[in-house]
mmCIF file of the N, C-alpha and C atoms, coordinates in Angstrom:
data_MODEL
# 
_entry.id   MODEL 
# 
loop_
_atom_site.group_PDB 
_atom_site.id 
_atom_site.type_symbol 
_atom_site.label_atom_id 
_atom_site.label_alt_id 
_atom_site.label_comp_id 
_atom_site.label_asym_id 
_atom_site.label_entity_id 
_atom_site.label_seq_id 
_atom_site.pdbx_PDB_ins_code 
_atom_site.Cartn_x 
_atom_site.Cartn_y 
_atom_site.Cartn_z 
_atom_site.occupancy 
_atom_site.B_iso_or_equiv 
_atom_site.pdbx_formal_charge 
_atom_site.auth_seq_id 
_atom_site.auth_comp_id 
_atom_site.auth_asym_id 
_atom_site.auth_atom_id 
_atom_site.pdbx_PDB_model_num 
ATOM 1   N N  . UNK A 1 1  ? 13.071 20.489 44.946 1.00 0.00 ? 1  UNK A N  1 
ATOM 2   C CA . UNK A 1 1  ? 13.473 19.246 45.587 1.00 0.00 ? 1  UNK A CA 1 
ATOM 3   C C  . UNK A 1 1  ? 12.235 18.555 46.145 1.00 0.00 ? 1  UNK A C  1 
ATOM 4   N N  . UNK A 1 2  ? 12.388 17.388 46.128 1.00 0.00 ? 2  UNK A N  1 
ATOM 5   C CA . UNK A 1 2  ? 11.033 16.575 46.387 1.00 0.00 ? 2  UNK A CA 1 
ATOM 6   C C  . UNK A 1 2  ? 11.413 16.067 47.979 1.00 0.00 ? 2  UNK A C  1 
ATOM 7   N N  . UNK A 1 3  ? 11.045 16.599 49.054 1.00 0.00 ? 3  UNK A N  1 
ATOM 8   C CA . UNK A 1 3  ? 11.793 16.552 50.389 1.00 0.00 ? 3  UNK A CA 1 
ATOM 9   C C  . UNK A 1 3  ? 10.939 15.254 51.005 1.00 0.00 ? 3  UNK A C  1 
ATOM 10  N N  . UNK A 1 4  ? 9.932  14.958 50.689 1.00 0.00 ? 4  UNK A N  1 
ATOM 11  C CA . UNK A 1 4  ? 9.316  13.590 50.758 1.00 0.00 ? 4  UNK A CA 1 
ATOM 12  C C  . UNK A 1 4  ? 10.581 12.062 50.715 1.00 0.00 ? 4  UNK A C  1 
ATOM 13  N N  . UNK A 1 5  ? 10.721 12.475 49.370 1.00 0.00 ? 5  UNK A N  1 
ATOM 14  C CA . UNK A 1 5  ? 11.591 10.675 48.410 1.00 0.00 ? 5  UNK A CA 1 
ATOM 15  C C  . UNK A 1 5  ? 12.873 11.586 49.241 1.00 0.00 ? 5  UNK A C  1 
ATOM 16  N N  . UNK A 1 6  ? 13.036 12.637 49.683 1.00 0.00 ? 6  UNK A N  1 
ATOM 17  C CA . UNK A 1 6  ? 14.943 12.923 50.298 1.00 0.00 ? 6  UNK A CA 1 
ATOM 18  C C  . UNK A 1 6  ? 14.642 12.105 51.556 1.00 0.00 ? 6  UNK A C  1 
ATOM 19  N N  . UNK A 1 7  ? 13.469 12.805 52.308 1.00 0.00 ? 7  UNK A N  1 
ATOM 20  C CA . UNK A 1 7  ? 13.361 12.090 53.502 1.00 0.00 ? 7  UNK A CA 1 
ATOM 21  C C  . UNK A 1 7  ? 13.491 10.646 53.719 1.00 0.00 ? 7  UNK A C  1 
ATOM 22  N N  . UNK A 1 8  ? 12.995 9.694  52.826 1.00 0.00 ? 8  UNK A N  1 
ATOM 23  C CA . UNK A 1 8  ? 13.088 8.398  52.959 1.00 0.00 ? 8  UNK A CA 1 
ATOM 24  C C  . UNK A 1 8  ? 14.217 7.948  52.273 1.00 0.00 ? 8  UNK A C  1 
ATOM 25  N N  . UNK A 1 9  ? 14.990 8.565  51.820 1.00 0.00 ? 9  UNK A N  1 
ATOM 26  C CA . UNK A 1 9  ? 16.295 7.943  50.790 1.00 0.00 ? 9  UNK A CA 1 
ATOM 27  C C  . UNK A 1 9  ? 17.149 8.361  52.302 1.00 0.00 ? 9  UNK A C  1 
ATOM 28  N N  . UNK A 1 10 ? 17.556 9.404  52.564 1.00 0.00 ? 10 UNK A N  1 
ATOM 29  C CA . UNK A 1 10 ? 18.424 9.502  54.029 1.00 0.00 ? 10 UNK A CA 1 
ATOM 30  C C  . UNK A 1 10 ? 17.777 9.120  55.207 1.00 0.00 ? 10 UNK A C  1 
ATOM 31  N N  . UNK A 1 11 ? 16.744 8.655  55.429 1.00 0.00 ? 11 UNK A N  1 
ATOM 32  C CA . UNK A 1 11 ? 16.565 7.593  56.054 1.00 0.00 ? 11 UNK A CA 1 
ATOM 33  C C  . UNK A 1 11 ? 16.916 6.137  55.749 1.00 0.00 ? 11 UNK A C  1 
ATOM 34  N N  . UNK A 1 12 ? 16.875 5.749  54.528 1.00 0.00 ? 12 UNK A N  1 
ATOM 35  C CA . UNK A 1 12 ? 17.194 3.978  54.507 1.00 0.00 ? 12 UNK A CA 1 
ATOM 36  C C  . UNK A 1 12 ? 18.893 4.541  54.493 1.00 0.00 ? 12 UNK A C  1 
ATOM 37  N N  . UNK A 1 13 ? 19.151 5.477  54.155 1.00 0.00 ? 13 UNK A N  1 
ATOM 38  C CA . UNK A 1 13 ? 20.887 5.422  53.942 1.00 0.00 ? 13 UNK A CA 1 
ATOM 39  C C  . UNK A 1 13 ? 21.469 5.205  55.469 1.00 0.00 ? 13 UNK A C  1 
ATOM 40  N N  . UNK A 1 14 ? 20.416 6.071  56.224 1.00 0.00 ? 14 UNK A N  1 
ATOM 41  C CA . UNK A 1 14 ? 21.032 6.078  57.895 1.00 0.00 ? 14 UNK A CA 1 
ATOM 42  C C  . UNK A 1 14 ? 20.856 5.045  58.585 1.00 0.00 ? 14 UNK A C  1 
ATOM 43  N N  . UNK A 1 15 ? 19.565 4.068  58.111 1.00 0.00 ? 15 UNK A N  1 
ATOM 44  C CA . UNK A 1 15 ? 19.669 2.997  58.824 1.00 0.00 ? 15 UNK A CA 1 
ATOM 45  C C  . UNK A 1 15 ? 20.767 1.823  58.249 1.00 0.00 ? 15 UNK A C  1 
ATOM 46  N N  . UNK A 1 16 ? 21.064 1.940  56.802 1.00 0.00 ? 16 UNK A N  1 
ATOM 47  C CA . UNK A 1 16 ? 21.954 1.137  56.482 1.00 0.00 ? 16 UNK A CA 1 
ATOM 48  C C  . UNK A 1 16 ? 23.507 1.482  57.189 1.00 0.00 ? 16 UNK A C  1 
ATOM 49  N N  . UNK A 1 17 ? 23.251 2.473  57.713 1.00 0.00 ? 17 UNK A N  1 
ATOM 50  C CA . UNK A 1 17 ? 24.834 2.663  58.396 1.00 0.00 ? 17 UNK A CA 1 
ATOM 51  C C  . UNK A 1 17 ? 24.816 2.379  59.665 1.00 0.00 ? 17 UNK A C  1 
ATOM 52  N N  . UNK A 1 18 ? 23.434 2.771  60.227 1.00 0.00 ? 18 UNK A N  1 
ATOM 53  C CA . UNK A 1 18 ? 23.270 2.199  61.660 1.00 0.00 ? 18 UNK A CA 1 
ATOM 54  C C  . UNK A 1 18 ? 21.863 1.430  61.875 1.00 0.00 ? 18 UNK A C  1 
ATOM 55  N N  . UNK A 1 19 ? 22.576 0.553  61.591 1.00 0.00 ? 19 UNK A N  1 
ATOM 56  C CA . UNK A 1 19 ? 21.501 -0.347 61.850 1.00 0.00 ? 19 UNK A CA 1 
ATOM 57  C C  . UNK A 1 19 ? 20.815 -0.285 63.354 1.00 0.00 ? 19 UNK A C  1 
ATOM 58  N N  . UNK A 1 20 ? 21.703 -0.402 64.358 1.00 0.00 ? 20 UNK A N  1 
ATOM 59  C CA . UNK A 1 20 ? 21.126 -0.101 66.053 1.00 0.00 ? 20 UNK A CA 1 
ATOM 60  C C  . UNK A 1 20 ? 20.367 0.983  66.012 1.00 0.00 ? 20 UNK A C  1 
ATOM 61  N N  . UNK A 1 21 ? 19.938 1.965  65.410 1.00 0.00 ? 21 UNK A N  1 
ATOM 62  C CA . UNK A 1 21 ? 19.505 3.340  65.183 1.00 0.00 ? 21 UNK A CA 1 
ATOM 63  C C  . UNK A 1 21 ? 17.919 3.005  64.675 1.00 0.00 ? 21 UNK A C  1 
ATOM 64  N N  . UNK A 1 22 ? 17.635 2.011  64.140 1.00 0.00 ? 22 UNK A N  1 
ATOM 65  C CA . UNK A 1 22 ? 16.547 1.823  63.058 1.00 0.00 ? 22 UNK A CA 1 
ATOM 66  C C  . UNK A 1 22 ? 15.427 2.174  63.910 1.00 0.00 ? 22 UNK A C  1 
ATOM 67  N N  . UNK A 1 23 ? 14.838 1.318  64.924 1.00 0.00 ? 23 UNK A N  1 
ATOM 68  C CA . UNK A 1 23 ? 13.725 2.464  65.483 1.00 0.00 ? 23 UNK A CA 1 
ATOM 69  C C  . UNK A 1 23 ? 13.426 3.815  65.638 1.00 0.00 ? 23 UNK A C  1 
ATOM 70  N N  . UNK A 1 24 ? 14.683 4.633  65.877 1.00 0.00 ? 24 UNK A N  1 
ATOM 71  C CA . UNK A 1 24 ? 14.912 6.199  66.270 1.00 0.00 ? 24 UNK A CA 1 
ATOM 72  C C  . UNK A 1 24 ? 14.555 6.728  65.028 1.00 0.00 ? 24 UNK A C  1 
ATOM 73  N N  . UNK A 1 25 ? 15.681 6.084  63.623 1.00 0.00 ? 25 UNK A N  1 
ATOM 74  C CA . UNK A 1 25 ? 15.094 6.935  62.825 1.00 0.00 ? 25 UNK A CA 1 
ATOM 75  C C  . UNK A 1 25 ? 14.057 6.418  61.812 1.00 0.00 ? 25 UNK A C  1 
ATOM 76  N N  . UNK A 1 26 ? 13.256 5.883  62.404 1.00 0.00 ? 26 UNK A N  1 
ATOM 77  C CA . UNK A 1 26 ? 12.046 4.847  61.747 1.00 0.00 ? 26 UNK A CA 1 
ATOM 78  C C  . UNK A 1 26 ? 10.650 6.290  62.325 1.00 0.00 ? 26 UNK A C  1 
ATOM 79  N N  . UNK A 1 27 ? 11.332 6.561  63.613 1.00 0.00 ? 27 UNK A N  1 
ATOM 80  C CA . UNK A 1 27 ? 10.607 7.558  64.440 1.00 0.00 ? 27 UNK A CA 1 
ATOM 81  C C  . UNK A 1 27 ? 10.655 8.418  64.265 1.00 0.00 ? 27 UNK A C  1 
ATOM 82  N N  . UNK A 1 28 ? 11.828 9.397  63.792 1.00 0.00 ? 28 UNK A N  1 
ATOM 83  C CA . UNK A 1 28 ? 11.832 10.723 63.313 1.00 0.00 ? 28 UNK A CA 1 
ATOM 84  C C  . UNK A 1 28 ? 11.627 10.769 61.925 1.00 0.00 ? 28 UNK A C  1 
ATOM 85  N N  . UNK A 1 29 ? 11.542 9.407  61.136 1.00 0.00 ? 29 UNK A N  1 
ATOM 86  C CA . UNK A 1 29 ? 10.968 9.946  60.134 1.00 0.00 ? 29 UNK A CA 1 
ATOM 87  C C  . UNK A 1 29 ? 9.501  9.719  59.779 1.00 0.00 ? 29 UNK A C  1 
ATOM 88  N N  . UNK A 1 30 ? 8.745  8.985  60.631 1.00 0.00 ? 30 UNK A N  1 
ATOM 89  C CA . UNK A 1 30 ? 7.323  9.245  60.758 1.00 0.00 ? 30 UNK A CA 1 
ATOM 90  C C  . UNK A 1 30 ? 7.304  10.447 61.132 1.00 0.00 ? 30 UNK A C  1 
ATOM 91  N N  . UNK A 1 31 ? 7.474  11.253 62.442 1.00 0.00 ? 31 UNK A N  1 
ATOM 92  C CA . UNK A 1 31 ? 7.335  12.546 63.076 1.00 0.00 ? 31 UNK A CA 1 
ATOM 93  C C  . UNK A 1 31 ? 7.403  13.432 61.450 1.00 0.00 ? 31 UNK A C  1 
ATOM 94  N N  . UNK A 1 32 ? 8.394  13.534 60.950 1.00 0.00 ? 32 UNK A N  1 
ATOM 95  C CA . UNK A 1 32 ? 8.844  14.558 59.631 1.00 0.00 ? 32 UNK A CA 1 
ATOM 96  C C  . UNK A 1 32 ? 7.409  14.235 58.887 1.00 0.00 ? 32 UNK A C  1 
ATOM 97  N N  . UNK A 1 33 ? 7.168  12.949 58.744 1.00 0.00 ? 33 UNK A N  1 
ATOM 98  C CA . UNK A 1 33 ? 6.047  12.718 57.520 1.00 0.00 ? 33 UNK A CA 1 
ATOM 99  C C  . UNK A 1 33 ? 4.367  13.191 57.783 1.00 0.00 ? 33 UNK A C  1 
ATOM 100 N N  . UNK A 1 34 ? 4.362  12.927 59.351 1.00 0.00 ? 34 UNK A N  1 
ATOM 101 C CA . UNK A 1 34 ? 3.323  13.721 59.851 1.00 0.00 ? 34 UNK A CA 1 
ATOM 102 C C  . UNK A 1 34 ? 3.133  15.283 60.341 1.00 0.00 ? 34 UNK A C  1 
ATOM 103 N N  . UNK A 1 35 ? 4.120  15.794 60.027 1.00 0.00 ? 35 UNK A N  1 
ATOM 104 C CA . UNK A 1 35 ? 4.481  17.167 60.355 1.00 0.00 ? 35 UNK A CA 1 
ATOM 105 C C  . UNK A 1 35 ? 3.927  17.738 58.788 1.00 0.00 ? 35 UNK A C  1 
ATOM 106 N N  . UNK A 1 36 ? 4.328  16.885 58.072 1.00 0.00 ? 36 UNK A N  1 
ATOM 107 C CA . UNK A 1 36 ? 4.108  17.341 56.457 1.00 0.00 ? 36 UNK A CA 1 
ATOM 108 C C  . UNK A 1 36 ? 2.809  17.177 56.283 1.00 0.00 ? 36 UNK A C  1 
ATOM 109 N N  . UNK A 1 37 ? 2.133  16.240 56.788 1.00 0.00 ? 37 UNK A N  1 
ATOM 110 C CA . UNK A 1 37 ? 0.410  15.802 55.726 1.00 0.00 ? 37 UNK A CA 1 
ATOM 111 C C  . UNK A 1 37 ? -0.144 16.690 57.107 1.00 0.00 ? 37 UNK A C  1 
ATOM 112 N N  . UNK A 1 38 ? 0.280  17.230 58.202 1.00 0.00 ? 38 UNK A N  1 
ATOM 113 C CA . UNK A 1 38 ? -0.607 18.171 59.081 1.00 0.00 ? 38 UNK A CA 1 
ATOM 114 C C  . UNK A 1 38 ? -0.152 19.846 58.622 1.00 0.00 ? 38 UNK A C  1 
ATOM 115 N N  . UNK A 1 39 ? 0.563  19.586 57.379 1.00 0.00 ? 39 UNK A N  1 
ATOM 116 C CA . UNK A 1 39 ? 0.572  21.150 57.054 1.00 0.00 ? 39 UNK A CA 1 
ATOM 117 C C  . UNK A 1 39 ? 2.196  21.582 56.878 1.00 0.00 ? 39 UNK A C  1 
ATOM 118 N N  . UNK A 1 40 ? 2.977  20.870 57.832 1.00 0.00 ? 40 UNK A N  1 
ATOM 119 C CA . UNK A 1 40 ? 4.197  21.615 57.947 1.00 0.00 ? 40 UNK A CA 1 
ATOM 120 C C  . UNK A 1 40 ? 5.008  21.828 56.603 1.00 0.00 ? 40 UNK A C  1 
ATOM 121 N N  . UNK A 1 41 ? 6.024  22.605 56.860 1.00 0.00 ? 41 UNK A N  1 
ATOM 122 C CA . UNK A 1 41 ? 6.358  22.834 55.169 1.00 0.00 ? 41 UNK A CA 1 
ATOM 123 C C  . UNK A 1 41 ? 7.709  21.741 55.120 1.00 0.00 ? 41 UNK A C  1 
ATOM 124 N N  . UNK A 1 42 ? 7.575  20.678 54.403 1.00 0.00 ? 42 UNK A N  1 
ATOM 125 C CA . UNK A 1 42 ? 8.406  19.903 53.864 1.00 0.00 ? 42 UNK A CA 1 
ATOM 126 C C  . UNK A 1 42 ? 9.688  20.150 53.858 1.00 0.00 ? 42 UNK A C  1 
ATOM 127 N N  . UNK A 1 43 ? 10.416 21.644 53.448 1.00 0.00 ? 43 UNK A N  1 
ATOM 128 C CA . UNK A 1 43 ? 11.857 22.167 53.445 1.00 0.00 ? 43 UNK A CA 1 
ATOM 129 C C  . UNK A 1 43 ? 12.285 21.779 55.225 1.00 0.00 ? 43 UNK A C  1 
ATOM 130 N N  . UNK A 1 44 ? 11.378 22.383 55.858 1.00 0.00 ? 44 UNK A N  1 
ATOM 131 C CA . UNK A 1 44 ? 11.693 22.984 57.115 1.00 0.00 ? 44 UNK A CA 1 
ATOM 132 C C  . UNK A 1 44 ? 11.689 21.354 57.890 1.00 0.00 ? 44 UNK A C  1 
ATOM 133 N N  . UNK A 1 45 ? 10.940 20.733 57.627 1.00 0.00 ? 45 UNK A N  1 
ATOM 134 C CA . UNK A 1 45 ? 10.732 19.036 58.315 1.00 0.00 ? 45 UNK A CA 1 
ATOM 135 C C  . UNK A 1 45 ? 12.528 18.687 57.770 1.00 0.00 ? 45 UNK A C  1 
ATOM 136 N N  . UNK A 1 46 ? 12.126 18.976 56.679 1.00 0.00 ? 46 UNK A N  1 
ATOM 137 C CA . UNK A 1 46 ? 13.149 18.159 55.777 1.00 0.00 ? 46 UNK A CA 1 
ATOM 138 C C  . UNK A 1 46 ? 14.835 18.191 56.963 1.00 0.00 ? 46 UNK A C  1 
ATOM 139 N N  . UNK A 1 47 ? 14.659 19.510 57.836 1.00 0.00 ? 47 UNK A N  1 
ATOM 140 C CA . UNK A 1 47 ? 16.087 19.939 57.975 1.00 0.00 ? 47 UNK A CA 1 
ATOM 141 C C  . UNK A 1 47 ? 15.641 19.488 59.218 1.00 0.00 ? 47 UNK A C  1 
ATOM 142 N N  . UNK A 1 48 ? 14.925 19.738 59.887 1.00 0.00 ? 48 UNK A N  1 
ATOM 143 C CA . UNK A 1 48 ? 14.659 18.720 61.068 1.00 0.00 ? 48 UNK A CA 1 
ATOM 144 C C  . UNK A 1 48 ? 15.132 17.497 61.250 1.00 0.00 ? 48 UNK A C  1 
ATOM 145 N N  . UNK A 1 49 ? 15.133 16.654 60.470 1.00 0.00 ? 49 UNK A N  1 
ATOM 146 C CA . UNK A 1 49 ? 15.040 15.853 60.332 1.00 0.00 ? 49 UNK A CA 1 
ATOM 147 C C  . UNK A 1 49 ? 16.292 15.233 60.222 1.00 0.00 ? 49 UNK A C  1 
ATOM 148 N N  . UNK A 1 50 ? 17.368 15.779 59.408 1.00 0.00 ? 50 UNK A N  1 
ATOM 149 C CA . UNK A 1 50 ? 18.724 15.925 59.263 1.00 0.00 ? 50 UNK A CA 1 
ATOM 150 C C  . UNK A 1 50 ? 19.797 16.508 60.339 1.00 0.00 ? 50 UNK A C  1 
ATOM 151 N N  . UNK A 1 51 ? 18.724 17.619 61.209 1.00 0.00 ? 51 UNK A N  1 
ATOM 152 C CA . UNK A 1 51 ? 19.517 17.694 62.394 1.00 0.00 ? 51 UNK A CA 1 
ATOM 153 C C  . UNK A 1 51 ? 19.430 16.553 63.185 1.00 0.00 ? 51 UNK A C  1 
ATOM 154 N N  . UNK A 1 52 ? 18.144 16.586 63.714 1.00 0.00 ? 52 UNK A N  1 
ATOM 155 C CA . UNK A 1 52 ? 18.341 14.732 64.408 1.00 0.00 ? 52 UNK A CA 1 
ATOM 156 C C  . UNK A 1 52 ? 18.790 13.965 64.248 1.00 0.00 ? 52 UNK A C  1 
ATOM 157 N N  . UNK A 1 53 ? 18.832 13.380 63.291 1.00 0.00 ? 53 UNK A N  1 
ATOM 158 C CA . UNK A 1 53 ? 19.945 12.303 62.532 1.00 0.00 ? 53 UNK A CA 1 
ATOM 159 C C  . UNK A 1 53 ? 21.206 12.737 62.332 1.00 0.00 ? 53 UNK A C  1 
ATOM 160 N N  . UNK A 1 54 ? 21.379 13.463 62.652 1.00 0.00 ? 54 UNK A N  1 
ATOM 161 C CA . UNK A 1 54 ? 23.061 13.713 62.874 1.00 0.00 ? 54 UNK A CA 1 
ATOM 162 C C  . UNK A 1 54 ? 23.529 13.521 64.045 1.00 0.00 ? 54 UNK A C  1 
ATOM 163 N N  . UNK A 1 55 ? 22.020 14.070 64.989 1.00 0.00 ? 55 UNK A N  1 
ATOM 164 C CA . UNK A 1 55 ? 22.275 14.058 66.356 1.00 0.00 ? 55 UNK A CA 1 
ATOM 165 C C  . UNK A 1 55 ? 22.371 12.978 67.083 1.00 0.00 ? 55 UNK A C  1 
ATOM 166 N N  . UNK A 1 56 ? 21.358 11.664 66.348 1.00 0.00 ? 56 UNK A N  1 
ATOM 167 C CA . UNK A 1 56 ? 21.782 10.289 66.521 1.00 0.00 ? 56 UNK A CA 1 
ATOM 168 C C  . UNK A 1 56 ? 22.923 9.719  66.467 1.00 0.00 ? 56 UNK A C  1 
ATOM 169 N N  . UNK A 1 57 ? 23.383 9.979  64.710 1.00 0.00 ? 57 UNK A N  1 
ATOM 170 C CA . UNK A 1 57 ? 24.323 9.690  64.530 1.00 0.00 ? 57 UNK A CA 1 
ATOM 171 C C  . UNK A 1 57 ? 25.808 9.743  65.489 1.00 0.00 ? 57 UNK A C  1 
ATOM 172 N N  . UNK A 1 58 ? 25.481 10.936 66.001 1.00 0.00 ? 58 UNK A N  1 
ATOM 173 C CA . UNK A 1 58 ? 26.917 11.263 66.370 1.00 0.00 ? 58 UNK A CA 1 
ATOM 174 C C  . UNK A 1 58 ? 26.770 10.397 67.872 1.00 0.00 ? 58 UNK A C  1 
ATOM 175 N N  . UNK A 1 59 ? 25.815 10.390 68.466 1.00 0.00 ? 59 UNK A N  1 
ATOM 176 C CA . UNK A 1 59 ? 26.255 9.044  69.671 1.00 0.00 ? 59 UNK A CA 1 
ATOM 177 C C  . UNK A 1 59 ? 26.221 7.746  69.345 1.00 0.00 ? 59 UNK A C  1 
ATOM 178 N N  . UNK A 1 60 ? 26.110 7.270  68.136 1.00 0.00 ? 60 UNK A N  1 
ATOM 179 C CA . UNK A 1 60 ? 26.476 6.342  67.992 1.00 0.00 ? 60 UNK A CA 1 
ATOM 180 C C  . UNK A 1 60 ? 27.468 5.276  67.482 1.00 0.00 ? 60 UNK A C  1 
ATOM 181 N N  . UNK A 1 61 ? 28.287 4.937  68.492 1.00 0.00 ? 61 UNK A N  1 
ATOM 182 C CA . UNK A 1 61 ? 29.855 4.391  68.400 1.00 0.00 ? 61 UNK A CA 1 
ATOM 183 C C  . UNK A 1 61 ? 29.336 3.202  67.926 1.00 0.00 ? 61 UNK A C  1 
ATOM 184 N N  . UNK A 1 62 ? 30.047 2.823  66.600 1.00 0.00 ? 62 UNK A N  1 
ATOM 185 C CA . UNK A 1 62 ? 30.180 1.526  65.669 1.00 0.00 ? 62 UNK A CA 1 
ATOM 186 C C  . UNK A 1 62 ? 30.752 0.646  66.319 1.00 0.00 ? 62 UNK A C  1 
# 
């Protein structure tokens, strides 16, 4: 899996659902992308990344 192009595809998907969200996850997905080019392993960002954004997600009433 190419956890790079996942990271930014469920990112534009999350901001297209929440738009009010777009800085947060504009932010956790820089954090994920710099976690990766400083070494971190891509799988492990990758799920990071998906927990947070869920964790956004879920306080945010439409």
């Amino acid at each position: 899996m190419d956890y790079e192009a996942e990271l930014l595809k469920e990112a534009r998907r999350a901001i297209n659902e929440h738009p009010r969200l777009r800085s947060d996850i504009i932010d956790l997905y820089r954090l994920a992308m710099d976690e990766i080019e400083d070494g971190g392993s891509p799988a492990h960002e990758y799920e990071l990344f998906v927990d947070s954004l869920n964790e956004l997600k879920q306080g945010d009433t439409k």
